[in-house]
C-alpha positions in Angstrom: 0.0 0.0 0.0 1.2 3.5 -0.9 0.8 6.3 1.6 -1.4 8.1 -1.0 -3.7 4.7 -1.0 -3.4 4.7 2.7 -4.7 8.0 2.9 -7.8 7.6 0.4 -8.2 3.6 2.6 -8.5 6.3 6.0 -10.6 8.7 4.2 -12.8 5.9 3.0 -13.1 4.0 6.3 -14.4 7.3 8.0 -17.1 8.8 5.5 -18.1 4.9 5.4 -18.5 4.2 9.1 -17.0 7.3 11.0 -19.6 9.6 10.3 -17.0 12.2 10.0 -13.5 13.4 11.2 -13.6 14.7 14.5 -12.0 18.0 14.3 -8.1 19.0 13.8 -7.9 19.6 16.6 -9.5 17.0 18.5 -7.1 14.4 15.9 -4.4 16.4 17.8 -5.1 15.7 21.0 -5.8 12.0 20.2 -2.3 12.0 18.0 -0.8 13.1 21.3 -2.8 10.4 22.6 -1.8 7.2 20.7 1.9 8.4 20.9 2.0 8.5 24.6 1.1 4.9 24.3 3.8 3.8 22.0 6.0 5.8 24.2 5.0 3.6 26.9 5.6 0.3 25.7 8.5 1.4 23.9 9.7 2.5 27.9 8.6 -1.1 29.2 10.1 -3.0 26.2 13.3 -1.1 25.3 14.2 1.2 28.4 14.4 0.7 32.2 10.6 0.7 32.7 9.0 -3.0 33.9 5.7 -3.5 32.8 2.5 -3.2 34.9 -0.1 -6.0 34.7 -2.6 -3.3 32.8 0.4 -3.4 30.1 0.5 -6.7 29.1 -0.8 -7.8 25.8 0.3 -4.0 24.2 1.4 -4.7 20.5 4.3 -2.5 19.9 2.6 -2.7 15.7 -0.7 -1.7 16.8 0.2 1.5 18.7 2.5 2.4 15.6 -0.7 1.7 13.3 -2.9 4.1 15.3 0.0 6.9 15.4 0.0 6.5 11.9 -4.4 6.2 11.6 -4.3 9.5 13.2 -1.7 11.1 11.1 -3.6 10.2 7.5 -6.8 11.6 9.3 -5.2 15.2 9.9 -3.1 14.9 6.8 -6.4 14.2 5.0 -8.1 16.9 6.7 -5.3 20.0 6.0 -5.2 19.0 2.7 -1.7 17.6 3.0 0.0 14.9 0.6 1.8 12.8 3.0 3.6 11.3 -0.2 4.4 14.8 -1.7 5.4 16.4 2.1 7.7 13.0 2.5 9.2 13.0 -0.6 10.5 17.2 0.0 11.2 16.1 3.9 13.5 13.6 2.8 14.9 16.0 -0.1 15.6 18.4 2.6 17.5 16.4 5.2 19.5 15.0 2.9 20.5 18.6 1.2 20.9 19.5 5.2 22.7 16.5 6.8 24.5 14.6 3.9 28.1 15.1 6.1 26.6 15.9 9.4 26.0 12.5 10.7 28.8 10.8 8.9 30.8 13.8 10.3 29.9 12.9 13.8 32.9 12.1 16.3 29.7 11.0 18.9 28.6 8.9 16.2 
């Protein structure tokens, strides 16, 4: 699946059984949301943190998926091309950073 398909699949699935988007935001909020989340099993399953009881049965994929949900609903609603914005993002840092890393004594 491209991102633009993914983006039309999200758009799709909401109009079909979402009613609507809730607004920006709202999706903000929520984006802040499902990140805290992933943060917290990333914590429990990569850092120092141990898991609680209420943590178990977290799928690390599944909290990445719904980051990413709510990120296609506000780039659908702003009118952003997630493939387009990528594409220029990726353009940019490597104009930027081509030596910085590589450059990088702490590295």
């Amino acid at each position: 699946m491209t991102i633009q398909e993914a983006q039309q699949q999200v758009d799709t699935w909401i109009k079909t059984y979402g009613v609507r988007y809730f607004n920006e935001l709202t999706n903000l909020a929520i984006l802040t949301e499902e990140v805290g989340e992933l943060a917290r099993i990333m914590a429990r399953t990569y850092g120092e943190q141990s898991f609680k009881e209420s943590d178990r049965g977290e799928n690390l994929a599944d909290e990445m998926a719904d980051v990413l949900w709510i990120l296609l609903c506000l780039a659908n609603q702003t009118g952003v091309d997630l493939t387009d914005a990528l594409q220029k993002n990726i353009d940019k840092k490597t104009k930027r950073d081509n030596k910085r890393h590589k450059e990088n004594s702490k590295l």
